[in-house]
N, C-alpha and C positions, 0 to 999 in steps of 0.2 A: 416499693413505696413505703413511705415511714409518714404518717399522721399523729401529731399528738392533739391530744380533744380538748377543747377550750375550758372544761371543768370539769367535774367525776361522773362517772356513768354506773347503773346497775348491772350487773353480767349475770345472764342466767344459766345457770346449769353450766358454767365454764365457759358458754359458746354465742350467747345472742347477747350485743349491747342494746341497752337502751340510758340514749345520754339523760343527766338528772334535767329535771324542769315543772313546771308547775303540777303538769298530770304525769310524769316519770312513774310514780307510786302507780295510779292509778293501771297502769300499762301493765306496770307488773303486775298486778294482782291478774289481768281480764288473763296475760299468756301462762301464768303460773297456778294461778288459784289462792296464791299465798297473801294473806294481808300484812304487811311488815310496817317499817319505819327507816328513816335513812341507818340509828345509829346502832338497830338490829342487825341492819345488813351489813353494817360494817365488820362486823364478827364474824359474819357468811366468809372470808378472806382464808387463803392458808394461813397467814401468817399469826390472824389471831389468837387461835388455841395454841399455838407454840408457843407466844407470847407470853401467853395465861398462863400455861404451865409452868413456865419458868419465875413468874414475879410473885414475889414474898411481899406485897404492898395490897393493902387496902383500897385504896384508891384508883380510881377508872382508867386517869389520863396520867397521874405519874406511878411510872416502874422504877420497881428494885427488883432485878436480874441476878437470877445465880445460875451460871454456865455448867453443862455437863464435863467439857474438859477445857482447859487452856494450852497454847501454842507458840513459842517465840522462836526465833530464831539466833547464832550469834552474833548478831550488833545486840541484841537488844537482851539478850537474858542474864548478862551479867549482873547489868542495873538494876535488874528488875529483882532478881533473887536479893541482893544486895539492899535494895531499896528495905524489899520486906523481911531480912532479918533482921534489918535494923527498926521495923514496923512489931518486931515480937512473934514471927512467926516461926512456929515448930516443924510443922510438916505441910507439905504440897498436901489441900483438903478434895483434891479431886486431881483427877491425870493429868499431867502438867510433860508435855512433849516438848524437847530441847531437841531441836534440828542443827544441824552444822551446814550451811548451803550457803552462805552468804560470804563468810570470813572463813573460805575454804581454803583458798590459796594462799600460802606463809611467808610470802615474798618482801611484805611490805612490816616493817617495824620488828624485825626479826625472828624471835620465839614468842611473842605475844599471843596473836593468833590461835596458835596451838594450845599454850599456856590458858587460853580463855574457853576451849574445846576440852581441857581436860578439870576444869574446874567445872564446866559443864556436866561431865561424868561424875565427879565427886558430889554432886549436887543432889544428882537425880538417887544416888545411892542413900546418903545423908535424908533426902526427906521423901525419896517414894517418886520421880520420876522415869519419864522414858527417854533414853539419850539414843538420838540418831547422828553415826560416824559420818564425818565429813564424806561426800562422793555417795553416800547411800541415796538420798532424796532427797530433794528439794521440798520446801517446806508444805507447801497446797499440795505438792503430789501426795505425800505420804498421808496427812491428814484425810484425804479424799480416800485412799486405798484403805486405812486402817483407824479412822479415827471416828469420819463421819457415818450419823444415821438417820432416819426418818425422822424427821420431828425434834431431836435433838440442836442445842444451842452449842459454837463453839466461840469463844474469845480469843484471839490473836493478837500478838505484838508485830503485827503489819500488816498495812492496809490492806493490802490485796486476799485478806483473809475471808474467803468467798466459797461456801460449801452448795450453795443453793439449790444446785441443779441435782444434787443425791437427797433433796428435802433436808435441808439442816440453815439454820439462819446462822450463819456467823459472820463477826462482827469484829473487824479492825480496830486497834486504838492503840491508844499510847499507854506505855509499860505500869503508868500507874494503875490505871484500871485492872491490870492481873495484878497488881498487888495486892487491891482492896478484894478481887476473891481467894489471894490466897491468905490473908487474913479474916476471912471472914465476913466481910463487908458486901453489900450491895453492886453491883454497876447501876445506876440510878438516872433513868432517862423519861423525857414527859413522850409518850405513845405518839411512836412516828404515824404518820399518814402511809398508805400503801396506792399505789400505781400501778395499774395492770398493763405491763407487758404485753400486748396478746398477739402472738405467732400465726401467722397462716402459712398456706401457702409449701412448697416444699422447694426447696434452695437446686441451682443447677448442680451441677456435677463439678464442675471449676469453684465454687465457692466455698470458702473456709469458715471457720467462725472468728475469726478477726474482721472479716468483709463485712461480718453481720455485728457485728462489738462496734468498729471502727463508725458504721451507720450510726447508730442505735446514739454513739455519744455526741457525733456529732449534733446529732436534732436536740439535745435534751440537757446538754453542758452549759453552754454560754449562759439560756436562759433561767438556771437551777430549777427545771421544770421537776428532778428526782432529787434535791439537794435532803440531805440528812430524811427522804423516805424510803421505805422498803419499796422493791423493784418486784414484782409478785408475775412471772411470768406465768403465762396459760396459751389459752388455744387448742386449735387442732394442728397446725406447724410443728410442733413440743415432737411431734409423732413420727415427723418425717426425718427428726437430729437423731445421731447416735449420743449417747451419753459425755462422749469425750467432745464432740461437738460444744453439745450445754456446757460442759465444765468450762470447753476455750471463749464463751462467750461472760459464763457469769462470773469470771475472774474479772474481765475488766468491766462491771459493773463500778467497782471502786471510783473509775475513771470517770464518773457518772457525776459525782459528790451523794450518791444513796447510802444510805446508812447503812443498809445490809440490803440482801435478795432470796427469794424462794421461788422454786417451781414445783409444779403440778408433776407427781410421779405416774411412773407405768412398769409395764413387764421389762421393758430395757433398763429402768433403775434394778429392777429384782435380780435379773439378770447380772447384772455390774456387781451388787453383792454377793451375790453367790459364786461369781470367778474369784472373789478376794476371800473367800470364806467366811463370811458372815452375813449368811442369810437372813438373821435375826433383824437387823439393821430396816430392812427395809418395811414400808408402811404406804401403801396408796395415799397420797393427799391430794385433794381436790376443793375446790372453790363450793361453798354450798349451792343449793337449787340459785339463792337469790344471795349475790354479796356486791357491799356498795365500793367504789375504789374512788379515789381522791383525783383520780385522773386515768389517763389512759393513753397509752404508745402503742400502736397499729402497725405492725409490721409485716409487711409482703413478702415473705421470703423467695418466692420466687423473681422478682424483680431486684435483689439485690445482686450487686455486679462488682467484679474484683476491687477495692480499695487503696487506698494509700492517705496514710496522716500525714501531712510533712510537720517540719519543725515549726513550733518548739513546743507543739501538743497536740495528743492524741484528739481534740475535737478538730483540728482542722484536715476535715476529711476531703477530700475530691473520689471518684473514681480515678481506677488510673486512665480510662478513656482520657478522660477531662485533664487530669494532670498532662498528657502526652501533647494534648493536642493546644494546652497552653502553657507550654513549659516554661515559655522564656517570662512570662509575667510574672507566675509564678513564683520563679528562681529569683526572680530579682526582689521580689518582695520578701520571701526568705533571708536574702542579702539584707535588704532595709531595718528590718527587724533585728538582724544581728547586730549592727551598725547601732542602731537604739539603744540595744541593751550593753556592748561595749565600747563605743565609739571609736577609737584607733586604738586599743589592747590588741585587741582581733580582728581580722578581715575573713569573710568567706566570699572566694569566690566558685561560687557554683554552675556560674554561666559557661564555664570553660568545661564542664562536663557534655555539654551539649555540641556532638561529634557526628558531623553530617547529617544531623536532623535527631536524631538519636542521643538518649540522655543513657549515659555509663553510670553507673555504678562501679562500687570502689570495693562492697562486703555485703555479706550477706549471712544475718544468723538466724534461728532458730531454736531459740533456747527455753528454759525456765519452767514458770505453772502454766502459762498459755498457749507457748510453740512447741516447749517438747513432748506434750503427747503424744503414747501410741501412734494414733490415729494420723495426726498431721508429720509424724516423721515416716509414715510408711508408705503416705501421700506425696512428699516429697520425692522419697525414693522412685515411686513407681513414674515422677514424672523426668527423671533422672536417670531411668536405668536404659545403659549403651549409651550416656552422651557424656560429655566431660563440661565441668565447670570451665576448662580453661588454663593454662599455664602462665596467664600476663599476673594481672593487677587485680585481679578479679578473685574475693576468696570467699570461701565460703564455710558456716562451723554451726556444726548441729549438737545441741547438747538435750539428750532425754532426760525427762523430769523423774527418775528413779534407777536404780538399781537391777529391779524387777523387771521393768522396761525393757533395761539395755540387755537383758538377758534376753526378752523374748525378742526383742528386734535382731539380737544375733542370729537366736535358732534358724529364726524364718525368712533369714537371707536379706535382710532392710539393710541391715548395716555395710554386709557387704557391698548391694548396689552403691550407696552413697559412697562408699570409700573407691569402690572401682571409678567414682565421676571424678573423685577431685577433691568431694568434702573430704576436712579435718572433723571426727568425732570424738568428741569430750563427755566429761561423766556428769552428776547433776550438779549443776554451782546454779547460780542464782547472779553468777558476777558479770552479763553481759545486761541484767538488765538496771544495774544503778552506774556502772563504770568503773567495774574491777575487773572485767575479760573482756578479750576481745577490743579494746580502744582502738578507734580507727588511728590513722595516720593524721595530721593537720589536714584542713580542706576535704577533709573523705567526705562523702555520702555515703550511710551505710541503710540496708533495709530489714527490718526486723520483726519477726515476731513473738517481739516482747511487751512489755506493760507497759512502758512508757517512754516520750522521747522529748523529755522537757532537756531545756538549757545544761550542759554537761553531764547530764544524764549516761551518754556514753565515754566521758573519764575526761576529756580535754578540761584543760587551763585556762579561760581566756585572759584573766589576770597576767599569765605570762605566755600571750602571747596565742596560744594554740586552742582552737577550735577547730570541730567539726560538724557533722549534722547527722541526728537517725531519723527518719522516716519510719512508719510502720506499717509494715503487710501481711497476709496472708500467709502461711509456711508454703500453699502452691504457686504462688506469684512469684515466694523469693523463687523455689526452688524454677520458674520458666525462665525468670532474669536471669541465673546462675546455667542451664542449658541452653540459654543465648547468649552466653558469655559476659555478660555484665550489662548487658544492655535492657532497662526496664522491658518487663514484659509481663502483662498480666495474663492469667492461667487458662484463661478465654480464649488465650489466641494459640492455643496449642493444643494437638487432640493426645489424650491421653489414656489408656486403661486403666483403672484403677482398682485394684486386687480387692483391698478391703477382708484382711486375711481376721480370723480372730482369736482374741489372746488368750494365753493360760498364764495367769500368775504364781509365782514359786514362791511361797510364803518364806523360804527355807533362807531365803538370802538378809530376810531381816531377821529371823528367830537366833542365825547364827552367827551376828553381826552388830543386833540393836544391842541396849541394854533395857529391860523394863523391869523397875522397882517398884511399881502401883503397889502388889503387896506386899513389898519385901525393903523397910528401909530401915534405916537405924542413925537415932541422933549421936551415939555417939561415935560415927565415921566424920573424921576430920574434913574440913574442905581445901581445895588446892589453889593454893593462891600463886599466880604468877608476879613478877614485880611490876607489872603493868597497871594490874587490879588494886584500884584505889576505893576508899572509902566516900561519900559524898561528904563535903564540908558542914559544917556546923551553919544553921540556917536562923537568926533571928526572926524572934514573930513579931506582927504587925502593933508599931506601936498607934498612939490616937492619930497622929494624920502622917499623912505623906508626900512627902517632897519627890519628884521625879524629875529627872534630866533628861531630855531629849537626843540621847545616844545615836540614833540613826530617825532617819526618814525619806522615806520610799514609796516614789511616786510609780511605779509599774502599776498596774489596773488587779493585778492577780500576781503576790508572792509564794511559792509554791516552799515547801519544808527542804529541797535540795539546794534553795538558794539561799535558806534561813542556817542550816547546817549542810556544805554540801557533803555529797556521798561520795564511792569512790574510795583515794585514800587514807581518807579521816578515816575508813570503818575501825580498821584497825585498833585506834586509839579510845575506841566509846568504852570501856573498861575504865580508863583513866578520867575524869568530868573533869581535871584541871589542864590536863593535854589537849582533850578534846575541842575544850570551850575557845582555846588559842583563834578556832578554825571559823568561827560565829561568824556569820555575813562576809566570809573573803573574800566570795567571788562579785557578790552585790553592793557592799559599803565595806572595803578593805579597812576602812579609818575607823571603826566601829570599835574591834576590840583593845582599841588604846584610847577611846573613848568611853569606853565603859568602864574600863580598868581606875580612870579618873575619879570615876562619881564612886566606885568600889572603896577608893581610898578614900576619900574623903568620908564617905560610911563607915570604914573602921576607924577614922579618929573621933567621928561622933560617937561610935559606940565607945570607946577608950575616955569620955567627956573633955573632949579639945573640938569645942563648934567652930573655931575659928574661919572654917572652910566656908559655910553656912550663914554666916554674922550678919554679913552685905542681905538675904536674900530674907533671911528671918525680919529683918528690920525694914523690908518692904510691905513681905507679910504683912506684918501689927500696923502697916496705915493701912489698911484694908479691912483686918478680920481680926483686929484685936490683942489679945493677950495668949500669943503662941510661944512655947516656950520651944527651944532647942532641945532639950532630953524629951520632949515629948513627938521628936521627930522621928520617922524611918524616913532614911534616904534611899533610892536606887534608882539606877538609869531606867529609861522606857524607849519604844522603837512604834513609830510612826509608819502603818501600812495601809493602804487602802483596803487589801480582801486577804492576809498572811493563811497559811496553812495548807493551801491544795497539794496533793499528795501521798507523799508515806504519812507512816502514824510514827515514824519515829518519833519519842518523846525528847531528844536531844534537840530538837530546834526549841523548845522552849527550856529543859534543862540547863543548857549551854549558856543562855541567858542569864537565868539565875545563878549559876556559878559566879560570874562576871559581876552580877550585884543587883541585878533588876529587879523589877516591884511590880512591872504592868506590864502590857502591851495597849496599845491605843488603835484601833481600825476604826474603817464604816464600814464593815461586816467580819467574821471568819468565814473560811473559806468550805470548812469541816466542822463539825462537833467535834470531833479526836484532837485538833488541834487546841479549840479552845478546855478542853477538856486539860489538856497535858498542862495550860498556861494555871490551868485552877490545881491543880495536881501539884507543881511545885510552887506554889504558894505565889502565883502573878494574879493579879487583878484584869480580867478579860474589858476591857475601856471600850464602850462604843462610839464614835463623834459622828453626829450627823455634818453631811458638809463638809468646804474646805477645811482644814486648819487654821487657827489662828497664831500656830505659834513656828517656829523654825524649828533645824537641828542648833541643839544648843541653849535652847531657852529651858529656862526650867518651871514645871507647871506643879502649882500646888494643892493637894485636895485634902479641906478640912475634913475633920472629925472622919477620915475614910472609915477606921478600924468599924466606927457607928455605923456607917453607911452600908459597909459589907454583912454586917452582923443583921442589921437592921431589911436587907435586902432593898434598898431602894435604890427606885428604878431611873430617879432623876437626881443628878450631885452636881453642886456648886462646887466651883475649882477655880482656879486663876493664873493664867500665864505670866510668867513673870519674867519679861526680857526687860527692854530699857525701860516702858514702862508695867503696869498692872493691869490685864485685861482679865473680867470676868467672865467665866466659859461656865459650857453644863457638860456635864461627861455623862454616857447612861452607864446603867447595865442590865442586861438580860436576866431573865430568873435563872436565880441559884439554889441549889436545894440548901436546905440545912448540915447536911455535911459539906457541903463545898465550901460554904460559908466559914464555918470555924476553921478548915483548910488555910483556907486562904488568911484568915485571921492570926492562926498558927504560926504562916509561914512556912509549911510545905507540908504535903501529907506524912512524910517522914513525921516529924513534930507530931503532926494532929494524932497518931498511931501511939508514936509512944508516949504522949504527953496526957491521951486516954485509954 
């Protein structure tokens, strides 16, 4: 059973709710003794003394955050190092961890790859980082083994940057945001709201923490019940998880829209440090006597029953009970929605998997920060050991989230079971969970548990033709499917014993392997540039108003950042922002970037003074709004979304953009803070419109005095659509802090960095 409480509640001593209401206080006091107030107890929370501790701001409700370490991986550390030497930075100001797990595989765009792995290395030498070799870890594992601690803050260049369950709030975003601490700068946020989580109960024996993740999102996504709050998990439930448990659940908190997550520690987190050798790390945190929470998620762990997301996101959860016993609606609505998003590009048919009653499966993996744990690959195994995956159609690929891992899963005979079934085991890559490993065949059904299973998410084309579909489950469910031979089967319907052996970690394999220059770096080590590795273009700043072209518009309900830049084999190319940018909306509005490229050129003849391009639209202008001149214009395209952003934090869905020549983005809402974040980061105006549109793709909208408007922070701006006729609009915007303001004024934090 999963409850979420119609408004915030008091929780005492971790364990008794009492929901808030007129005598709430009063309640507290008679069972506690304590006289408080609501915005006392809101500090009563874990998460708020980590908070405190970490902001350098004065003020109550807006934070300036400064991170104990930073984390990227390579898609995104190129840019990001990149970004900030050209921002005037000398040295990485705090442990700056460069993982290789992503752009492991060198298959795609030839020595690039590589070439962006060893500029990695030169990097962390040059200013004091830690470089982790392709195949050692995946990014959350290693951070989790050697990074995180109690009460400590970590910042991440991906979303899934989720330390919670070892006490550590860390926090996803887009690559600007480590720039601005590796220059120095703030990350600068107004004090999320916190939501207690709270655990009872203790989970069957068949159930994973994806069972409990895949629940957890579905109740609390659609409605943004967690959107941009901290997930503050508690209870007495917390007691009955092992640690790797919590980890596989508070990774997909991401999938939530929460800003970050914390839990309540015990002798199993102390524990967990002291197998990793750093005992120090760890710290009891606990909810005070009385703390207030902005809401509440009630979870039954014992009632929670094997899972399955189907496409094309992890909220649309069923049990697999329920999926089984309605498959065929089900599938066909699967079908419907594929059919929506590409109309005859692609076809799935999924209904022809459904063979004598019985729904086949085509794959089955196991991968990453959420499936390959210890814990659930040893789980697998023991439901696996003496049976065979199967010799048809039916495969299966388990990849542990470390180095470390693979070693103790060798010692203690995991590996072998799974290899005697049938599975393929891989080392740690991160590429079955965007669509670089692993790609099913066209029409596959594949089962996973991984992060996510949005639209091409597992590597298909529908553009040309070829789709598939991931589901997402439990690592015991794949592994009962995969001992049934492909045929779904959730982990309930098969008895199993399960060893539950436990681990020794070998420091030895990263001490002899990693590179760490925390103490030891030196500016003058040269960096290694591949010929891939491009510079970002020259960025003009915002002149007095702005002219914008309506480049794309995109009616989906929810554009997610794979659709905005997909993943897959673009990874390759993010080193390059002129290569990359080619790739902007391919798979959603193909006609985009020769649409964009248009208003770009036109942009650079206004900057060169030839308005000629402009003439027609300025001279509508001035029978409106007067005396606007042409050199006093910025032009750039903009892209019309209803809710853009859910997802990664990669910052290439709004970089990409900007390369192309954009100025804005226009929604009725974002989807994430990271996304709009990344849009104010390269110098885009975050646009809100209540309501439909009034304008097309194509029309161009104009908004006086913007540069005023942004500087000035206000919250209501006059604008005008300017198709065949002139129609008056209001555009908002949300608060801006005062650095994002001149940001965006600038025209990109690049600019704002070096310009101050």
């Amino acid at each position: 059973m999963i409850k979420l409480y119609e408004g915030g509640a008091y929780v005492l001593g971790g364990k008794t709710i009492v929901e808030d209401s007129n005598d709430a206080l009063a309640r507290v006091k008679e069972m506690t003794g304590i006289d408080t107030n609501k915005n006392e107890a809101k500090k009563g929370t874990i998460a708020y003394p980590i908070l405190e501790a970490h902001n350098e701001s004065d003020e109550e409700e807006n934070l300036k955050m400064k991170f104990d370490s930073l984390t990227s991986h390579d898609i995104t550390y190129v840019g990001i190092i990149q970004t900030a030497r050209a921002s005037g930075m000398k040295k990485f100001p705090m442990p700056y961890v460069l993982t290789n797990c992503h752009n492991t595989l060198c298959a795609v765009g030839g020595t690039i790859n590589e070439d962006d792995h060893k500029f990695a290395l030169s990097a962390a030498k040059r200013y004091g980082g830690i470089y982790v070799p392709p195949h050692m870890a995946v990014i959350h594992t290693y951070n989790r083994e050697m990074m995180a601690g109690c009460g400590k803050m970590i910042l991440g260049s991906d979303s899934h940057t989720r330390y919670g369950a070892l006490g550590t709030i860390a926090v996803g975003e887009g690559g600007g945001e480590l720039v601005k601490q590796l220059v120095g700068s703030t990350y600068d946020v107004k004090r999320p709201e916190t939501v207690a989580i709270y655990l009872t109960g203790k989970p069957s024996d068949y159930i994973g923490p994806h069972d409990v993740a895949l629940q957890i999102i579905g109740k609390v996504f659609k409605n943004g019940y967690v959107k941009n709050k901290v997930m503050e998990f508690i209870g007495d439930g917390i007691s009955n998880l092992s640690v790797e448990f919590r980890n596989g659940i508070d990774v997909m908190t991401t999938e939530t829209t929460c800003w970050s997550s914390i839990w309540r520690t015990d002798e199993k987190v102390k524990e967990y440090f002291e197998i990793h050798g750093r005992p120090e790390a760890y710290e009891e945190l606990n909810p005070s006597k009385v703390a207030y929470y902005d809401g509440v998620v009630y979870v039954d762990l014992a009632e929670i029953k094997p899972s399955i997301a189907i496409p094309f996101h992890p909220s649309n959860v069923y049990t697999i009970e329920e999926f089984k016993k309605n498959k065929v609606e089900i599938l066909k609505g699967i079908e419907e929605e594929a059919k929506r998003m590409y109309g005859d590009r692609a076809k799935l048919d999924l209904l022809s998997k459904v063979v004598d009653g019985e729904f086949q499966v085509d794959q089955g993996v196991i991968a990453g920060c959420s499936g390959g744990t210890f814990d659930n690959v040893v789980a697998a195994a023991d439901i696996l050991d003496g049976k065979s995956t199967g010799n048809g159609k039916f495969a299966l690929s388990v990849y542990p989230g470390s180095q470390p891992e693979y070693k103790e899963l060798l010692d203690n005979g995991t590996m072998g079971k799974l290899m005697d079934a049938g599975a393929v085991i891989r080392s740690a890559f991160c590429g079955p969970c965007f669509g670089a490993g692993d790609t099913p065949a066209n029409n596959e059904f594949s089962i996973r548990h991984t992060t996510r299973n949005f639209p091409n998410r597992e590597g298909s084309k529908p553009s040309d033709g070829q789709i598939s579909a991931v589901a997402l489950m439990d690592a015991k469910s794949i592994a009962a499917t995969a001992a049934n031979g492909g045929i779904l089967t959730g982990a309930d319907e098969i008895e199993v014993a399960y060893s539950n052996p436990g681990y020794k970690f070998n420091s030895q394999i990263y001490e002899r392997r990693n590179y760490n220059g925390t103490e030891d770096f030196d500016e003058s080590k040269d960096l290694t540039f591949g010929p891939n590795i491009k510079d970002w273009p020259e960025m003009e700043t915002l002149k007095k108003h702005l002219l914008l072209r309506v480049a794309s518009y995109i009616t989906d309900e929810v554009t997610t950042t794979d659709e905005l830049i997909p993943s897959g084999e673009t990874s390759s190319f993010r080193s390059n922002p002129h290569r990359l940018a080619e790739f902007t909306l391919s798979r959603t509005d193909p006609d985009y970037v020769g649409k964009a490229k248009e208003v770009r050129d036109a942009s650079d003849k206004l900057m060169a003074g030839d308005y000629s391009e402009i003439a027609g639209i300025i001279e509508k202008i001035n029978e409106v709004e007067g005396d606007v001149k042409a050199e006093e214009v910025s032009l750039g395209s903009t892209i019309f979304a209803k809710k853009p952003g859910d997802g990664s934090a990669r910052e290439h869905a709004a970089s990409c953009q900007k390369v192309l020549g954009a100025w804005a983005n226009i929604a009725n809402e974002y989807a994430t803070k990271r996304y709009r974040s990344n849009l104010i980061n390269w110098g885009m105006v975050p646009f809100i419109l209540d309501g439909e549109p009034e304008f097309e793709k194509g029309d161009y909208i104009f908004v006086p005095d913007a540069r005023e408007a942004v500087l000035a922070g206000m919250k209501n701006i006059k604008s005008y659509v300017i198709g065949e006729t002139v129609k008056a609009m209001e555009l908002k915007l949300d608060d801006l802090t005062d650095d994002e303001k001149k940001i965006i004024a600038e025209g990109s934090l690049i600019n704002y960095h070096r310009n101050n």
